[in-house]
Wavefront OBJ file of the C-alpha trace (Angstrom):
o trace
v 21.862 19.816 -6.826
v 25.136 20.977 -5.620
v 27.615 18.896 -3.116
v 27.485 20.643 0.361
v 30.915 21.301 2.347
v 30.590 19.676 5.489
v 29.493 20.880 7.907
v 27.400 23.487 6.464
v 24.454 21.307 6.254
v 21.364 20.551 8.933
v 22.990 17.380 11.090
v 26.383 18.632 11.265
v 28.987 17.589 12.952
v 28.943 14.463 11.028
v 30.081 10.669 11.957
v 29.507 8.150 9.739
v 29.631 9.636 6.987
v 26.971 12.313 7.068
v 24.861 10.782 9.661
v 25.057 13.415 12.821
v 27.067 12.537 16.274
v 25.293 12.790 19.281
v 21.709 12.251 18.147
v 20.713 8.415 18.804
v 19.967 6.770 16.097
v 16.348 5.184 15.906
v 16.116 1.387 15.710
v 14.320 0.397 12.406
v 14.591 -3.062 13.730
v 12.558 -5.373 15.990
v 9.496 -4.675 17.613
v 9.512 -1.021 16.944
v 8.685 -1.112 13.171
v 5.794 -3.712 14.273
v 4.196 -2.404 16.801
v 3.870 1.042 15.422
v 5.445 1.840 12.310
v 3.161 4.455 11.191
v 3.754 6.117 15.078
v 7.273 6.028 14.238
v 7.642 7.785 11.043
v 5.454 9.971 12.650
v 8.209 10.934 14.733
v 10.824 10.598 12.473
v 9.561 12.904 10.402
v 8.723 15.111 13.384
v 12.205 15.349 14.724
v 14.317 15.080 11.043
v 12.234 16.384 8.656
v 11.657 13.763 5.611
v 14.930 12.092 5.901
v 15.744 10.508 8.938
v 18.510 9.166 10.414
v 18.256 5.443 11.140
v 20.080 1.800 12.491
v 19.403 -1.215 10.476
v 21.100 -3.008 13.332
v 23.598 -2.083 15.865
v 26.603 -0.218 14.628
v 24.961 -0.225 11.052
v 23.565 3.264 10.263
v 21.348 4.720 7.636
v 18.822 7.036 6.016
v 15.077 6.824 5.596
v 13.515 8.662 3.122
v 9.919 9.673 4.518
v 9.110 12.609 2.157
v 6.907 12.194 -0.783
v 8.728 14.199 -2.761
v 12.492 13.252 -1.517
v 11.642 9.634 -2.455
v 10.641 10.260 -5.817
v 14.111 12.557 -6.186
v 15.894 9.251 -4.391
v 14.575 7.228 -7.178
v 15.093 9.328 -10.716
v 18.596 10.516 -10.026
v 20.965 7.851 -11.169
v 23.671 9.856 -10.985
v 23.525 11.223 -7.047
v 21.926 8.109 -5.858
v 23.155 4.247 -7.003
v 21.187 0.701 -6.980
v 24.886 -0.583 -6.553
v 25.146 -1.955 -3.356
v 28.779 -2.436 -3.375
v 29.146 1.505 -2.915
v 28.035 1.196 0.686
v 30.558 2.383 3.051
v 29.920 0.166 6.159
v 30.929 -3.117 4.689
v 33.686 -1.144 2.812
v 35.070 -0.166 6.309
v 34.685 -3.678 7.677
v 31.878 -2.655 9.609
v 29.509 -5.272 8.327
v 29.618 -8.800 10.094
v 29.690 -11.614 7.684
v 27.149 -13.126 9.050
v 24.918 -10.049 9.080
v 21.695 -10.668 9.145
v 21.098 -7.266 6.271
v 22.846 -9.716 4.083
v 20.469 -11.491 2.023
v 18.531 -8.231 1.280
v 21.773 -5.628 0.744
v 24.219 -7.586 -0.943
v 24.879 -6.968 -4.627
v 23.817 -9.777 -6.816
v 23.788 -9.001 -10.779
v 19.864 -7.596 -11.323
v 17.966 -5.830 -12.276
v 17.772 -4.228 -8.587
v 21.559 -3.276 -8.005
v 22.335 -2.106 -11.470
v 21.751 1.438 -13.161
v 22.076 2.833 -17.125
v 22.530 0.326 -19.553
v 22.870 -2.984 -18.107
v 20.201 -2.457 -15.943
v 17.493 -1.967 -18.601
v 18.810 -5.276 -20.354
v 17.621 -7.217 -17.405
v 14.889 -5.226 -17.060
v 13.683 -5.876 -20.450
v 14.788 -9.686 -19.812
v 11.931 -9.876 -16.836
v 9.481 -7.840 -18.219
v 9.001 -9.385 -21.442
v 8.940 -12.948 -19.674
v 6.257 -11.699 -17.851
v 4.259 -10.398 -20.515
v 3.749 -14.171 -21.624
v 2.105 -14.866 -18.851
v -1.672 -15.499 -20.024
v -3.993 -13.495 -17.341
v -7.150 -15.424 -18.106
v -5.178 -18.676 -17.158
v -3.555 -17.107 -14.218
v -6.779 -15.735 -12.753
v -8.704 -19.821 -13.502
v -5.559 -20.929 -12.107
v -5.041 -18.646 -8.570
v -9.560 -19.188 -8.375
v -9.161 -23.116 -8.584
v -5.861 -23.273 -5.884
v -7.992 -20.616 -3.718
v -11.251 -22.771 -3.451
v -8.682 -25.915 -2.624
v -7.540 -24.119 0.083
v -10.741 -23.200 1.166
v -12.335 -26.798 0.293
v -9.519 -28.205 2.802
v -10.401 -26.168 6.489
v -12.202 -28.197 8.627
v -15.855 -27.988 9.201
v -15.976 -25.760 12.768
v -16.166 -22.173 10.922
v -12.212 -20.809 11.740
v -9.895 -20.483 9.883
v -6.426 -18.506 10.058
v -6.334 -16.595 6.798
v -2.284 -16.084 7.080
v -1.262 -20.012 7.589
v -4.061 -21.339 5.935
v -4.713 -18.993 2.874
v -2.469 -15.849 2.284
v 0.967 -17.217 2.937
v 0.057 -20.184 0.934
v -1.750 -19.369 -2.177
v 0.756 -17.388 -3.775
v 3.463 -20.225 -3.730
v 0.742 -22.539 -5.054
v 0.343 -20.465 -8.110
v 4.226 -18.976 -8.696
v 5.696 -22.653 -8.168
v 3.680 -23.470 -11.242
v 4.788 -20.108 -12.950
v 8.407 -20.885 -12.730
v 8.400 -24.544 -13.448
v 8.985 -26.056 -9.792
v 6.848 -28.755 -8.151
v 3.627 -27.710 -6.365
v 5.134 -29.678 -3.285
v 8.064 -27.368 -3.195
v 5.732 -24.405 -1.872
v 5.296 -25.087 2.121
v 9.395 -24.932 2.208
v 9.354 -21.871 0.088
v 7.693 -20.315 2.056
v 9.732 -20.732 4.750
v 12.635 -19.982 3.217
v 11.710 -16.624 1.657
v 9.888 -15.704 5.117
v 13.405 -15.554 6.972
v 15.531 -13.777 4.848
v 12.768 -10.666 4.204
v 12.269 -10.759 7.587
v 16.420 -10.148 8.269
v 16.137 -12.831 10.780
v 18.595 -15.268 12.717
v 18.402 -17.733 10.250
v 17.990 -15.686 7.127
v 21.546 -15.951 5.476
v 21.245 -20.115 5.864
v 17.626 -19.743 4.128
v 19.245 -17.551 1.241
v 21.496 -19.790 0.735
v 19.079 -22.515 0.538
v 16.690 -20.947 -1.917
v 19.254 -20.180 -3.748
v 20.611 -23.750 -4.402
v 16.804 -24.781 -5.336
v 16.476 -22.507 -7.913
v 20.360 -23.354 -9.466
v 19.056 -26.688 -9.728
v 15.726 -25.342 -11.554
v 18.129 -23.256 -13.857
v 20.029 -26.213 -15.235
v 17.224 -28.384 -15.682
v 15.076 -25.672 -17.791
v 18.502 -25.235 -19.807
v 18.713 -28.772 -20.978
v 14.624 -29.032 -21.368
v 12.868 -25.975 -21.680
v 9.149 -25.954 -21.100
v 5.913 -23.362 -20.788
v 7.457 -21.399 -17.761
v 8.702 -18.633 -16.658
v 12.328 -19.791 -15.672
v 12.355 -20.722 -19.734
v 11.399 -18.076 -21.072
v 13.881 -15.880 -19.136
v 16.727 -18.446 -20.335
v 15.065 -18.184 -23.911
v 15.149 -13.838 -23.708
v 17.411 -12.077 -26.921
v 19.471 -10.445 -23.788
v 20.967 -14.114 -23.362
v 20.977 -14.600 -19.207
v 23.723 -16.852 -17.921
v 22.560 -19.045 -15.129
v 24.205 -16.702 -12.565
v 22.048 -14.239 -13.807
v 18.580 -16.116 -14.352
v 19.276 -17.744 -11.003
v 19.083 -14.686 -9.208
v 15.921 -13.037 -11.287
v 14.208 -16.098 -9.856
v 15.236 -14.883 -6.762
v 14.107 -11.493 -7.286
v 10.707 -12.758 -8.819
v 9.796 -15.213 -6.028
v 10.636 -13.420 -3.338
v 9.307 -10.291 -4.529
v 5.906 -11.501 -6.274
v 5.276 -13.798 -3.381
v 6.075 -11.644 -0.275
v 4.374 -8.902 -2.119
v 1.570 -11.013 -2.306
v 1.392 -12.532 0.881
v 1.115 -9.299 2.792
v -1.010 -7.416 0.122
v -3.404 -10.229 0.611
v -3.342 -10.381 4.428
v -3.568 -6.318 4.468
v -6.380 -6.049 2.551
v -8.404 -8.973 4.447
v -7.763 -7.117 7.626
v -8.901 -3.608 5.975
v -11.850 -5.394 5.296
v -12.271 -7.108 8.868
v -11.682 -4.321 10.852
v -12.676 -1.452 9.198
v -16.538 -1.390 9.134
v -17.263 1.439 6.989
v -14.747 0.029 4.241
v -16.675 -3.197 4.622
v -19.905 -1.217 4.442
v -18.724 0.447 0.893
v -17.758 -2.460 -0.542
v -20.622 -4.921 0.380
v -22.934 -1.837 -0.929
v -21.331 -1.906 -4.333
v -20.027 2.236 -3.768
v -16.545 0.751 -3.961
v -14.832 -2.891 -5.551
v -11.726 -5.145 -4.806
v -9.527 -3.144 -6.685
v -10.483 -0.019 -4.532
v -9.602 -2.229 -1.560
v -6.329 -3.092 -2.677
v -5.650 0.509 -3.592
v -6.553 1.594 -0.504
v -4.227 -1.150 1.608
v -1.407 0.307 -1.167
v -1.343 3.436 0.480
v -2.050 2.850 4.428
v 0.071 -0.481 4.804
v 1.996 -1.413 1.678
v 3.226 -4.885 1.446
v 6.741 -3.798 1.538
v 6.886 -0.306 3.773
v 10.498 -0.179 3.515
v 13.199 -1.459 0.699
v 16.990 -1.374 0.551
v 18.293 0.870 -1.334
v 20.266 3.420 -2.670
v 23.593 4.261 -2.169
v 25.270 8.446 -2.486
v 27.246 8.320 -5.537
v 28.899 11.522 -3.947
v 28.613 14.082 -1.310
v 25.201 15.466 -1.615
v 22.239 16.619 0.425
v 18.550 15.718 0.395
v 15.258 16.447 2.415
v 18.424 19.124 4.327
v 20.402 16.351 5.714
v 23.807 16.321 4.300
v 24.805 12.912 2.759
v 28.358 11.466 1.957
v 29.424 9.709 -0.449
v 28.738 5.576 0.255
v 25.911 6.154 2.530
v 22.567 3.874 2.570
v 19.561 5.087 1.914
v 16.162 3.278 2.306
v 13.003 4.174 0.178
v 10.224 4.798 2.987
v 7.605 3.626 0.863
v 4.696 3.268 4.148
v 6.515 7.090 5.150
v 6.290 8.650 1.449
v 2.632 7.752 1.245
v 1.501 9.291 4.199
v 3.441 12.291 3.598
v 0.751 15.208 4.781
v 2.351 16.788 1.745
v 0.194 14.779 -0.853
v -2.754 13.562 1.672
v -5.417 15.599 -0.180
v -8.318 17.378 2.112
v -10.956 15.288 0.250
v -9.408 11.855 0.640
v -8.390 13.088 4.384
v -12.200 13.878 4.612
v -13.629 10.689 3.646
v -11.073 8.448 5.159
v -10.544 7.019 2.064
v -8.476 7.218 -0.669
v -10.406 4.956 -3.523
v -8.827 4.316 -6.652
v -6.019 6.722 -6.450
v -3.116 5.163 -7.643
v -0.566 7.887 -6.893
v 1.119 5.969 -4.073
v 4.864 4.636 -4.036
v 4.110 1.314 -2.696
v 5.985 0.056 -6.177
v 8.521 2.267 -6.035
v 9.315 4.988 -8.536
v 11.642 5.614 -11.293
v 13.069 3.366 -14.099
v 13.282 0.608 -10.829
v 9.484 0.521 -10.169
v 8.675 -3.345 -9.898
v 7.991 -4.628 -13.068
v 5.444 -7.867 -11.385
v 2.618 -5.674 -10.227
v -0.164 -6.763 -12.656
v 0.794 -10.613 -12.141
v 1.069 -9.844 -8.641
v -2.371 -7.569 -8.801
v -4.386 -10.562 -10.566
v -3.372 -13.510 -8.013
v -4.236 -11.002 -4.953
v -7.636 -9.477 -6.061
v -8.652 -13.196 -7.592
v -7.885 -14.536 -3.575
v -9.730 -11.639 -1.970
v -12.847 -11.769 -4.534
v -13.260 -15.761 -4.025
v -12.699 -16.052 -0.282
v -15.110 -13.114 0.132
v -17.981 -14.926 -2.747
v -17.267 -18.268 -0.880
v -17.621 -16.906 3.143
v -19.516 -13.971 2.753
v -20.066 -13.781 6.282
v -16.290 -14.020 7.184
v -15.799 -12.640 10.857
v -12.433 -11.817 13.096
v -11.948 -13.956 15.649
v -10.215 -11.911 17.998
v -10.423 -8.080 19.111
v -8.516 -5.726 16.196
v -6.061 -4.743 18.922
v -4.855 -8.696 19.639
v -3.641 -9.021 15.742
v 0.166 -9.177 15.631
v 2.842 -8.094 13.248
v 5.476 -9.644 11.407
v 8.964 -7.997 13.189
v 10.257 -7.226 10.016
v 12.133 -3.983 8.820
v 11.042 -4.020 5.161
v 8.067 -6.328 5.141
v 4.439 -5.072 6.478
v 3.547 -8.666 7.530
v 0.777 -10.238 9.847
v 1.503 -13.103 12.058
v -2.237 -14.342 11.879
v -5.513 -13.639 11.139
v -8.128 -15.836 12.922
v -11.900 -15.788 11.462
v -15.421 -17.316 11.864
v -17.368 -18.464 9.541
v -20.669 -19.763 9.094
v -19.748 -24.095 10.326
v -20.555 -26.544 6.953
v -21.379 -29.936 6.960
v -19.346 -32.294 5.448
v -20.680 -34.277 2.424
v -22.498 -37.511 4.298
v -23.176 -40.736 2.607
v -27.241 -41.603 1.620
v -28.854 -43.672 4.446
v -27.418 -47.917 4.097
v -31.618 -48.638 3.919
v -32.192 -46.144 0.894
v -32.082 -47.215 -2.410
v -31.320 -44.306 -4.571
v -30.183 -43.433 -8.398
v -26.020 -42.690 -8.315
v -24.928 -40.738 -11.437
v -22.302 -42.236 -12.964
v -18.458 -41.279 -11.646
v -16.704 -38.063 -13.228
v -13.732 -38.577 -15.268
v -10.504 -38.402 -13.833
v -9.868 -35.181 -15.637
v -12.882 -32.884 -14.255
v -11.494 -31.727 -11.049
v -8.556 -29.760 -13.007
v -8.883 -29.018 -16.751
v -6.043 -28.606 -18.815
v -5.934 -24.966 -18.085
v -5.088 -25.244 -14.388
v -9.188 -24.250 -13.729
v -11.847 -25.441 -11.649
v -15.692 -25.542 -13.561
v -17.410 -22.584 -13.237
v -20.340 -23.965 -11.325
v -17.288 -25.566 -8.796
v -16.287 -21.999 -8.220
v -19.853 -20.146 -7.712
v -21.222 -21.863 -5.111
v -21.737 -20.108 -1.458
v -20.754 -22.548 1.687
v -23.547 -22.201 3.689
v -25.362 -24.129 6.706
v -25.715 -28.136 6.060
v -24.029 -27.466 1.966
v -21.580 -30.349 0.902
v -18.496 -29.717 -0.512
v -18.069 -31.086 -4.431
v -16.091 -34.302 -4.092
v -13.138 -33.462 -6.148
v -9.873 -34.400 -5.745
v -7.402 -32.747 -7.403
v -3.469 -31.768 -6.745
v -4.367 -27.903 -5.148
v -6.642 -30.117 -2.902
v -4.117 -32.787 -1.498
v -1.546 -30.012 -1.193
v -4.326 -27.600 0.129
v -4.823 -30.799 2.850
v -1.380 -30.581 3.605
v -1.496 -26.927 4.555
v -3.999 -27.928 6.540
v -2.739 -30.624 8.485
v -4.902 -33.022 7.004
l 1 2 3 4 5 6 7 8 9 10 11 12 13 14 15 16 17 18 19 20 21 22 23 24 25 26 27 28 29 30 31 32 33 34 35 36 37 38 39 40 41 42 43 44 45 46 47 48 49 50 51 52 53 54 55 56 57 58 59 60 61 62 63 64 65 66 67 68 69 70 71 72 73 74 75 76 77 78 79 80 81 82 83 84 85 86 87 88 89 90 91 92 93 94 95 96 97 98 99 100 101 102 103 104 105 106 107 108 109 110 111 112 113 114 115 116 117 118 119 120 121 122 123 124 125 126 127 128 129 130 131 132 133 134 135 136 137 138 139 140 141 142 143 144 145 146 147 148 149 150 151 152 153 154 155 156 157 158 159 160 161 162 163 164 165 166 167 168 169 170 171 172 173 174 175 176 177 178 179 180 181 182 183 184 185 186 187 188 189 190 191 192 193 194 195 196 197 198 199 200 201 202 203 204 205 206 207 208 209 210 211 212 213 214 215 216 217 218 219 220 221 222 223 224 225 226 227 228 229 230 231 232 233 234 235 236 237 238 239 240 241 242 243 244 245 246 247 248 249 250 251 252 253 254 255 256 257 258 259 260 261 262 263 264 265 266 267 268 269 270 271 272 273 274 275 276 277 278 279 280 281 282 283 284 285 286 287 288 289 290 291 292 293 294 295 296 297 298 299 300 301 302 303 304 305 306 307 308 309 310 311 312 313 314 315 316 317 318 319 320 321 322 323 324 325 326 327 328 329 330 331 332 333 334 335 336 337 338 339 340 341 342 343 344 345 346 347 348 349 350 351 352 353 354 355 356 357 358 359 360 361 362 363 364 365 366 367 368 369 370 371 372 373 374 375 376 377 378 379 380 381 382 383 384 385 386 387 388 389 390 391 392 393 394 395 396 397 398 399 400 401 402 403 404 405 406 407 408 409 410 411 412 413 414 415 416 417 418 419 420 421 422 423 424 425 426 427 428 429 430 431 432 433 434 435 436 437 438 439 440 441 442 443 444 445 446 447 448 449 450 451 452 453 454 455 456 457 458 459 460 461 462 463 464 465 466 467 468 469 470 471 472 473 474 475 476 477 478 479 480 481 482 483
């Protein structure tokens, strides 16, 4: 690819950099990208072509990449097109407000995600092979047993929200334990991770405060390692300082658990709303996975990510680009790119196990947590659907609200019915009856982090107790619950 002069490129005269004068720049901010994101690439891509021009906030322009085939180009070429976030011309010019709310997801930190060649691959190779430990068997028994607490812990009127009450918290349940912090610590996680992806008024206070947690983790691991992830990326040959493995954490948790969070929610709605998905799937003609696949390329977790930054003048998708300009991967845009919507997928509305999509991103940068990540989010959707088979929205398709988020793809709530249970009731005071002896202390939770089998297996159905276990998913799953 050969730099352009300028003005000899599409979008010319040029402000900004490359972006063009006199044509408003479209808000990817606010309610916009959650009423109707997939209206407004649409027209994005209508108007532009597959690179748009874009504000991240006022007086803060950019690029989205829509096209299928720009995005991958955005993502393999190093050289035209940096994960160094400290190229960016607006906060070079002073155009960036320090308390900019773009902060927290655009500001260079040393990872994996704002570093290219050499270096970068060390980290990468850091957080890979401290995932690899993870054991999947144990991490499957372990996201099963913290999904039936959750479940265990709604009340007995059949309704549940399954954002509050189950998606947003059973990945913090499980990736607290990953990384060595207390299960307790999840509820304010969430929290904390929820502002800054969402670039919201309190997000550069919440950065800093997750942050600070996970500093504290750091130092703690590096006087007394243990079986977690946080110690085994301390423990990696590529020797992390704790500036470093502070901010992988970052990366990790925010990444895995967003990621999961939405890709759970997503796929429960696909499911709730979308009858002849449900149909398919209840008939055995297509599984979880296919679900989760199919939410991967209509509403990705993450449907937009920051970024890459032009290395030089350049053009792409025939906009001309300068040198320091941000571009954001269009990862909801890319996928439904007409360009690589097949006739027969377009035909049956469906697009199965096809795993060609870009939800992960593409290049030597593709996220390296999507197995962990796929494990914990199939295990939810295959145990809340085996334990409340007859799970039912609660409100029209058309009343279920978005997250206002510019990268996240995010419900505010889902509300369901459910068949009502009855709680477990004592045997009459007049009835003498045999008691088997107590369980041990140790049943509920066996070394592994797992529930018994026959704990797990059992439908909730009309006048059914629930097993009276007690364990620590279930008094934290209480407190979710506001029990």
């Amino acid at each position: 690819m050969t730099a352009p002069e300028p003005g000899t490129a599409p979008g010319c005269p040029v402000a900004h950099g490359g972006l063009p004068t006199g044509v408003p720049l479209t808000p990817l901010h606010g309610a916009a990208v959650a009423d109707d994101p997939h209206g407004l690439y649409a027209r994005l891509r209508a108007r532009h072509g597959p690179v748009a021009p874009i504000e991240l906030e006022p007086g803060v322009e950019a690029w989205l990449v829509l096209g299928y085939a720009e995005l991958l180009e955005l993502t393999r070429n190093e050289a035209l097109f940096s994960k160094d976030s400290r190229r960016w011309r607006v906060p070079a010019e002073g155009r960036l407000a320090a308390d900019s709310r773009l902060l927290p997801m655009t500001s260079w930190r040393p990872t994996l995600l704002n570093l290219d060649g050499a270096e970068h691959q060390r980290l990468r190779a850091a957080v890979a092979d401290t995932l690899a430990q993870i054991d999947h068997r144990q991490l499957r028994e372990t996201t099963e047993a913290a999904a039936n607490d959750l479940i265990d812990s709604w009340g007995p009127d059949g309704t549940a929200d399954l954002i509050a009450q189950y998606a947003r918290a059973l990945p913090l349940l499980v990736f607290t334990q990953l990384v060595g912090l207390p299960a307790e610590a999840g509820p304010h996680l969430v929290e904390l991770i929820s502002h800054f992806v969402d670039s919201g008024a309190e997000s550069v206070r919440a950065s800093a405060e997750f942050q600070a947690i996970l500093v504290d983790l750091v130092r703690r691991r590096r006087a007394v390692p243990s079986a977690d992830l946080t110690s085994w990326l301390l423990a990696h040959p590529a020797a992390l300082t704790d500036e470093e493995a502070v901010h992988h954490l970052v990366v990790l948790m925010v990444a895995g658990n967003e990621t999961s969070i939405n890709w759970t929610g997503n796929t429960l709605r696909l499911l709730l709303t979308d009858r002849r998905f449900r149909a398919t799937l209840t008939g055995g003609r297509l599984t979880v996975s296919d679900a989760l696949e199919e939410v991967l390329w209509r509403d990705p977790p993450t449907q937009n990510f920051p970024g890459r930054w032009a290395t030089t003048d350049t053009v792409l998708g025939g906009q001309y680009i300068s040198a320091g300009d941000m571009l954001v991967l269009g990862l909801a845009a890319a996928n439904a790119d007409p360009a690589v919507q097949g006739a027969a997928s377009a035909a049956q509305g469906s697009l199965g196990g096809n795993r060609a999509h870009l939800a992960w991103g593409a290049g030597r940068h593709v996220c390296p947590a999507q197995h962990p990540a796929r494990i914990i989010v199939e295990t939810a959707v295959e145990t809340l659907l085996h334990r409340l088979p007859d799970l039912q929205l609660a409100v029209p398709p058309g009343e279920l609200a978005w997250r206002p988020s510019p990268w996240s793809r995010a419900l505010l709530g889902l509300p369901v019915l459910y068949s009502a249970f009855t709680p477990p009731r004592p045997p009459a005071p007049e009835r003498t009856a045999w008691t088997p002896p107590p369980l041990p202390v140790d049943f509920a939770l066996s070394p592994s982090g797992s529930t018994p089998s026959d704990a797990t297996s059992t439908e909730r159905t009309p006048g059914s107790g629930t097993p009276a276990r007690r364990s620590r998913w279930s008094s934290l799953a209480g407190w979710w619950s506001g029990r």
